[in-house]
C-alpha positions in Angstrom: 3.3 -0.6 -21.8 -0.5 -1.0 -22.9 -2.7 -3.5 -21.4 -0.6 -3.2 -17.9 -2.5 -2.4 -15.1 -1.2 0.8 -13.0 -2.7 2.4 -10.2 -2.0 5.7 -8.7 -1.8 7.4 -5.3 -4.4 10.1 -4.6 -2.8 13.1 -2.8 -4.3 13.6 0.5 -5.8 16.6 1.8 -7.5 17.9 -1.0 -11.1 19.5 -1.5 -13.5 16.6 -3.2 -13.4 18.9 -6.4 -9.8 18.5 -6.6 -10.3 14.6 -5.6 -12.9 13.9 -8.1 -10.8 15.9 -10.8 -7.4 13.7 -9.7 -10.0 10.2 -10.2 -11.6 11.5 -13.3 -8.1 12.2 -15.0 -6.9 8.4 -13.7 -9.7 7.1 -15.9 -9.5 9.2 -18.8 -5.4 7.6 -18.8 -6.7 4.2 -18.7 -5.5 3.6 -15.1 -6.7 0.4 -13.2 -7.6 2.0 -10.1 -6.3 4.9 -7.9 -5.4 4.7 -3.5 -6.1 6.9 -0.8 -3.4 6.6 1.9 -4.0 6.9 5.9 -1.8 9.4 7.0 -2.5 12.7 8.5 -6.5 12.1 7.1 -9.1 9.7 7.0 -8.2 6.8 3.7 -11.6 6.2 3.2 -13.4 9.8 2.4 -11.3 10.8 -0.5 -12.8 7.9 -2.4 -16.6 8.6 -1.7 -15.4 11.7 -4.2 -13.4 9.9 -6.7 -16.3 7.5 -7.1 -18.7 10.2 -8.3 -16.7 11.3 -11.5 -16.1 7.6 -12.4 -17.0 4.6 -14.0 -14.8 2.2 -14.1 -11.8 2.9 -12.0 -11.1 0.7 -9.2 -10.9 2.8 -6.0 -8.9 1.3 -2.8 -7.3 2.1 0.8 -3.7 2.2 0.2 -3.2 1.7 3.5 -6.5 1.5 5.8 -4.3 1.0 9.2 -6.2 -2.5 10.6 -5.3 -1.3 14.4 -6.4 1.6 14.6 -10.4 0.9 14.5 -12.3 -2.0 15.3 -12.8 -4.8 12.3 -16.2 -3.9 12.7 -15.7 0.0 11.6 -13.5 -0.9 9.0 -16.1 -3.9 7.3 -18.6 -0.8 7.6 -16.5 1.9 5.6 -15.9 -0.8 3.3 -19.1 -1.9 2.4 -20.0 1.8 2.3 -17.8 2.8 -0.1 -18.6 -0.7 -2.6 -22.1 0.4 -2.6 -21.5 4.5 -3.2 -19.0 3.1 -6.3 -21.4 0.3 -7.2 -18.8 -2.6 -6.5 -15.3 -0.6 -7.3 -13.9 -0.8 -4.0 -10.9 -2.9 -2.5 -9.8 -2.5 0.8 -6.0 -2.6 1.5 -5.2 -3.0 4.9 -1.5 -3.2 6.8 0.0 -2.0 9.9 2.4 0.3 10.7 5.2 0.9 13.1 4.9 1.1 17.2 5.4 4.5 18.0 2.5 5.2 15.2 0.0 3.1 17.1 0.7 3.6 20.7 1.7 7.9 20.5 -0.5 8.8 17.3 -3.5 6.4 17.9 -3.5 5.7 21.5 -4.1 1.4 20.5 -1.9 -1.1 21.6 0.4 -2.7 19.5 1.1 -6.1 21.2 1.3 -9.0 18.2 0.2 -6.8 15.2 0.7 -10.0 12.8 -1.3 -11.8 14.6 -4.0 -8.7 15.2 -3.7 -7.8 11.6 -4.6 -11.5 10.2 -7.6 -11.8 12.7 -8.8 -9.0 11.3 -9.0 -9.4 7.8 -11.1 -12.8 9.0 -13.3 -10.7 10.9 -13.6 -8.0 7.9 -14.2 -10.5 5.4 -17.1 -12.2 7.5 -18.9 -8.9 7.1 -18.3 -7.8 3.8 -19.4 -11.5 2.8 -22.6 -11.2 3.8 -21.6 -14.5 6.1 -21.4 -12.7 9.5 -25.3 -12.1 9.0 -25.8 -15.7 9.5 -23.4 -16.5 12.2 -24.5 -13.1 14.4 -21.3 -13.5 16.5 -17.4 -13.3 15.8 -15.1 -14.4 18.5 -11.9 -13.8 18.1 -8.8 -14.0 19.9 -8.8 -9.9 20.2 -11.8 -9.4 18.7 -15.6 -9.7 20.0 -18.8 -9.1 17.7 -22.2 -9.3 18.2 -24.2 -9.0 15.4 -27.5 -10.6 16.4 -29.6 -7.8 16.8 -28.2 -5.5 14.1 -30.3 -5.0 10.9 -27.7 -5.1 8.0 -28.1 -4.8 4.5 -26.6 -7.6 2.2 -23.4 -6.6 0.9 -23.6 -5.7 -2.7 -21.5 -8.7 -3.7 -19.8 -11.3 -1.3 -16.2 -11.0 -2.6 -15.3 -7.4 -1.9 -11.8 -7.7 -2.4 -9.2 -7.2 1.1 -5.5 -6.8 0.4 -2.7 -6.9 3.1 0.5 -4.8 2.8 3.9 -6.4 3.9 7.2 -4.8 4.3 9.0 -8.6 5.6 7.7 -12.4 5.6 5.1 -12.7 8.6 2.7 -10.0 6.7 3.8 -11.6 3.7 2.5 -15.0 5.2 -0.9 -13.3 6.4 -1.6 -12.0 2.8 -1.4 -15.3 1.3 -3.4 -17.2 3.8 -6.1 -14.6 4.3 -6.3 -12.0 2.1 -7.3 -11.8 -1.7 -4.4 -10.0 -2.5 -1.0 -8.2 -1.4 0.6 -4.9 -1.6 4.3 -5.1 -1.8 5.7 -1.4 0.4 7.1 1.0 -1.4 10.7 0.5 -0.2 10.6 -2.8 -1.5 13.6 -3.7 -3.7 13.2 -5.4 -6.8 15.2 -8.4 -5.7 13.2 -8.3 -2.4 9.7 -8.4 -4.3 10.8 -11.1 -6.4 12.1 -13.1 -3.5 9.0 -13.1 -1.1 6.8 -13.5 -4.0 7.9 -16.4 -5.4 9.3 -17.7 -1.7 7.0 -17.5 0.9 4.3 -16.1 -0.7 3.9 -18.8 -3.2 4.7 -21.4 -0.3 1.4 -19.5 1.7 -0.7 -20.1 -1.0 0.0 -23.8 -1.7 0.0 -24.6 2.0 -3.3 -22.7 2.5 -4.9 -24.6 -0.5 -5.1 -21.7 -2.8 -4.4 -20.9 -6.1 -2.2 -18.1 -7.7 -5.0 -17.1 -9.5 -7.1 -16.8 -7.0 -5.2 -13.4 -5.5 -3.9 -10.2 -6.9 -0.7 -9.1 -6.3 0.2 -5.1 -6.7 3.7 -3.9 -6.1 4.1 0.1 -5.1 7.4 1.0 -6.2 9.2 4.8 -5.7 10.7 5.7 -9.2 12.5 8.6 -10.2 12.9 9.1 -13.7 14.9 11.9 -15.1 17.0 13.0 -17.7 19.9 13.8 -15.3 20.9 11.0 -13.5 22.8 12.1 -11.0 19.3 14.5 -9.9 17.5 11.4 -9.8 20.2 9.8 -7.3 20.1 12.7 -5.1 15.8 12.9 -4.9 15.6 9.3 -4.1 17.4 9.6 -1.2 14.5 11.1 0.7 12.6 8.7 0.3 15.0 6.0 1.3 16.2 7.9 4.9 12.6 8.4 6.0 12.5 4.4 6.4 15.8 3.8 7.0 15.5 6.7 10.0 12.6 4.2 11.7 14.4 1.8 13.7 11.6 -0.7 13.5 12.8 -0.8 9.8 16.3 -1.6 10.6 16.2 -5.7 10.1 14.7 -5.1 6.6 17.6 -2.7 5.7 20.0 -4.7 7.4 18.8 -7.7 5.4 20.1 -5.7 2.0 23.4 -4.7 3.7 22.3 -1.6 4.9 22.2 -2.3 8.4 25.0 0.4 9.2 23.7 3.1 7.3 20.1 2.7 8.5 21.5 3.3 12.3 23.4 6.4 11.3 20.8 7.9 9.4 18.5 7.4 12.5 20.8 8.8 14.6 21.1 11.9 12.4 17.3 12.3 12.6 17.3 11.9 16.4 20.2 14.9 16.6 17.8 16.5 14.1 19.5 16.5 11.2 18.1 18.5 8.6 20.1 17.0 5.8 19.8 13.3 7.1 19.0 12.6 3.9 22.5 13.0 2.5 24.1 10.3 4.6 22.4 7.6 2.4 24.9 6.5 -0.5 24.3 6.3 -4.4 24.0 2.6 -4.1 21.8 2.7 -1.6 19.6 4.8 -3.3 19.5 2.6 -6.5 18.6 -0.3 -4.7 15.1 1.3 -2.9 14.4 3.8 -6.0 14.5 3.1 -9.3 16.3 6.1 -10.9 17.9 6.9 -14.0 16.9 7.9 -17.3 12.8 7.2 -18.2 14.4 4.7 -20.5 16.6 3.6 -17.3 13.4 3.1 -14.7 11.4 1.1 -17.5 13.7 -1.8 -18.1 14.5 -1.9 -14.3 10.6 -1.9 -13.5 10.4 -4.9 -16.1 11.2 -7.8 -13.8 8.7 -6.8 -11.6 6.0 -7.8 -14.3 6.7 -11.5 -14.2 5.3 -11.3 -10.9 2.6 -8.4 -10.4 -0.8 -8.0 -12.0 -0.5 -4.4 -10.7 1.7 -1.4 -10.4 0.9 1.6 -7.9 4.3 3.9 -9.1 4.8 7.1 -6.9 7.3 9.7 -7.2 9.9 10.6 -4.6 8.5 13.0 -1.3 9.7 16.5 -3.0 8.9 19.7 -2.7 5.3 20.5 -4.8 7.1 21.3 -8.8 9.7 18.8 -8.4 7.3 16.1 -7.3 4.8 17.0 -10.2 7.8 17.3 -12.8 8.3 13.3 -11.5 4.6 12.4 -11.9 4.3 14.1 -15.5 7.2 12.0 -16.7 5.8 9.1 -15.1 2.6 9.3 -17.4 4.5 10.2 -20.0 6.9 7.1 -20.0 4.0 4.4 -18.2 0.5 5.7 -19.0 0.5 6.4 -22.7 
């Protein structure tokens, strides 16, 4: 395992002691770089604390949502946070699903793809330094007038921005915009393999890029544990809160899961406490990797002919049984 890069996932909603404590321990264990998720809280604070107690851990957005502020807010935080961790920072950004934007948010969500990709342009013109020449932006969704705004210079011009895809148009974005992709966490290990070296790789070469020009980290929900059968049964919450999202339903369907998806959103919708059940063994394996520590190393292995990072999470458990995951996933990854 040494000299692979892992990243980790920075619980949200804690004080900045607690933060700076999480960032400082992801250092000491030789981590690449830790994320702060957009959820219930702001992706972008956290970090200003895990910066403090650090040197040389990266420190990224894991997701920023791209629709729910303007490019211009977002190229802001970003530059904010490169300067306050003297050129640490990378910026993943993605979109969600509809009902997130349009009840949560209160934004439209007409054409994220095409949103989302404009975006990243418009983001990278600032961090870049580049928009201070130009003074405008004009985008498609997307008007920016910089002429009269006193900016500093960006600490470098390459801050790195990353795009999350769950299927092939975001895949497609991240390879002709982005410096990098974030495979989702329900990614299967066929899946990731298959869009990578698919139309990923195809993106690249018709955009005129190299492979080595991006990064490419892959989030993946393991659950190692001595007793199989345990590790089955915790995976499957993480599998039915996707598969209960009807927006997601293509991408299980795509697996062979299209059947189960519906009823499991149709439990949630009846409120169904115990959705969760309704999702099969098999189904389970194929989202999760579970098994053994042993088990969830060698099926994590294929993944590394492909990433140059790995962002592993645990399965959404209650607090000891999700920290019991963690400590064995330092245990069998981090040593």
């Amino acid at each position: 395992m040494h000299g692979r890069k892992y990243w980790m996932m920075l619980p949200a909603n804690r004080t900045a002691t607690e933060t700076a404590g999480l960032a400082a321990e992801a250092e000491r264990l030789g981590l690449e770089g830790v994320f702060s998720i957009q959820l219930s809280s702001n992706p972008f604070v956290p970090l200003a604390a895990a910066a403090v107690p650090t040197t040389t851990l990266r420190l990224g957005t894991g997701i920023a949502l791209a629709l729910t502020r303007s490019p211009l807010e977002t190229a802001f935080a970003a530059l904010d946070l490169d300067h306050l961790s003297e050129g640490r920072f990378t910026l993943g950004l993605g979109t969600s699903v509809r009902w997130w934007h349009e009840q949560l948010y209160g934004v439209p969500y007409d054409r994220p793809v095409a949103r989302l990709a404009e975006a990243v342009r418009i983001v990278k013109a600032v961090t870049s330094g580049r928009a201070r020449e130009t003074g405008r932006i004009d985008g498609e969704f997307w008007q920016v007038d910089l002429t009269n705004l006193a900016m500093r210079p960006p600490l470098r011009p390459d801050l790195p921005v990353w795009v999350a895809a769950l299927r092939t148009p975001l895949v497609k974005v991240a390879a002709a915009e982005a410096d990098g992709l974030i495979g989702h966490p329900s990614w299967s290990v066929d899946w990731a393999l298959q869009q990578i070296n698919g139309p990923y790789a195809t993106g690249l070469r018709t955009a005129g890029r190299d492979r080595s020009d991006v990064e490419i980290n892959l989030w993946h929900v393991v659950a190692p544990n001595p007793d199989v059968a345990e590790s089955v049964h915790d995976a499957k919450r993480h599998v039915a809160t996707y598969a209960s999202i009807a927006q997601y339903e293509p991408y299980f369907a795509a697996h062979g899961f299209g059947a189960e998806a519906r009823r499991l959103q149709e439990a949630v919708a009846a409120g169904d406490r115990n959705a969760a059940d309704l999702v099969p063994d098999d189904m389970a394996r194929t989202f999760v990797l579970c098994g053994t520590p042993g088990d969830v190393a060698r099926q994590l292995e294929p993944l590394w002919e492909v990433a140059d990072s790995i962002c592993l999470q645990s399965p959404p458990l209650r607090a000891d049984a999700k920290a019991a995951y963690d400590q064995r996933i330092a245990e069998t990854f981090y040593g």
